[in-house]
N, C-alpha and C positions, 0 to 999 in steps of 0.2 A: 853227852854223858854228864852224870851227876859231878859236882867235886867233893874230894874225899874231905878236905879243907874247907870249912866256913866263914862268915861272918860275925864275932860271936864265940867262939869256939877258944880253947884255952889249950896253947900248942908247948911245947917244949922244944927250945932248940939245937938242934942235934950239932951242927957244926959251925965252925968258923969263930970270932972274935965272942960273942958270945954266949958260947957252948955252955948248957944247961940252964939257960932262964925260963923264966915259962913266964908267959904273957896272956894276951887276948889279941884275938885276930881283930884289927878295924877295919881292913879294908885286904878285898882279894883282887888283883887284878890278874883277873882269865888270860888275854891277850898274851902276855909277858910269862905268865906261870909265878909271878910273883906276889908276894903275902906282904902285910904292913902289921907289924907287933906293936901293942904298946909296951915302951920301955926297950925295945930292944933296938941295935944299931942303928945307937943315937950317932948322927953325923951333927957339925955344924956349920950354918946358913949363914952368909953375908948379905945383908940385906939394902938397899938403899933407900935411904927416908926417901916418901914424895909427901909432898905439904899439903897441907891438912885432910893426910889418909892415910900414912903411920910413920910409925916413927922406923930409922934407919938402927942398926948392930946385927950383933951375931947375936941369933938364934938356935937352939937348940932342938931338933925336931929326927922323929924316927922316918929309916930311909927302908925301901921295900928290902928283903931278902927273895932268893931263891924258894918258893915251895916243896923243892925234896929235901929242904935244911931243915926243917920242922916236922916231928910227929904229934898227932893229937894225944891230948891228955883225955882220959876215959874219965868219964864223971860217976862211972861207978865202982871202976876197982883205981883209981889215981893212979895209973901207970901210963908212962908212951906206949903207944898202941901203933898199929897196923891198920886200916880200916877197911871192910867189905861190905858189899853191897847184899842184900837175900830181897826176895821176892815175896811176899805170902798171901794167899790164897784166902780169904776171912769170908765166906756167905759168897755175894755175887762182885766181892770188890779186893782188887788185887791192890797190895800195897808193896811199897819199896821203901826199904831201912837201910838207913846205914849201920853199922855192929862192929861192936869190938873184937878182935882176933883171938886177943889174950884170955878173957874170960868170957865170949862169946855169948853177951848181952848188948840188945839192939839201944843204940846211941837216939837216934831221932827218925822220923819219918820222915824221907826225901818226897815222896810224890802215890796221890791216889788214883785209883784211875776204876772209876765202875765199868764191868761189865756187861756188855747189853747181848742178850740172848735175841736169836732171830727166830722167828717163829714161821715155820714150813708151810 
């Protein structure tokens, strides 16, 4: 199945320590269900120098959240949204959108796929 969540995609997050920021998705990891924001639940790194390939301290870097912690931000009407999937039907080629709930304009194209008539 598609994910409702991109790579890309500018989320708003809904709970926990940083509740209401809104970022950019960098990285999605499937596996885990979990999302990487930039800017958000910033942790800090202890690092150990190794010589001559960096240098050693604390680092500041974003740690993964939970994927149900964040709703998309709609790039057409700028609200947290819902996200669904629709189907459409265009000539001989069926495509799949993902769409907003709220004002229920289609967000981006997930995947196309032509269809091939067989002939009797």
């Amino acid at each position: 199945m598609a994910s409702k969540i991109k790579q890309g995609d500018k989320v708003v997050v809904m709970r926990g320590k940083d509740k209401g920021k809104v970022g950019e998705v960098l990285k999605v990891i499937r596996e885990k269900n979990r999302v990487l924001v930039k800017g958000v639940n910033i942790v800090k790194k202890h690092v150990k120098a190794i010589p001559n390939v960096r240098e050693g301290g604390i680092f500041e870097m974003e740690a993964p959240i939970h994927i149900s912690n964040v709703m998309l931000l709609c790039p057409k009407c700028e609200k947290p949204t819902r996200v669904g999937f629709r189907i459409v039907q265009e000539g001989n080629v069926m495509r799949k959108y993902r769409y907003c709930k709220k004002c229920n304009e289609n967000i981006d194209l997930v995947r196309e796929k032509a269809l091939e008539r067989v002939k009797a």
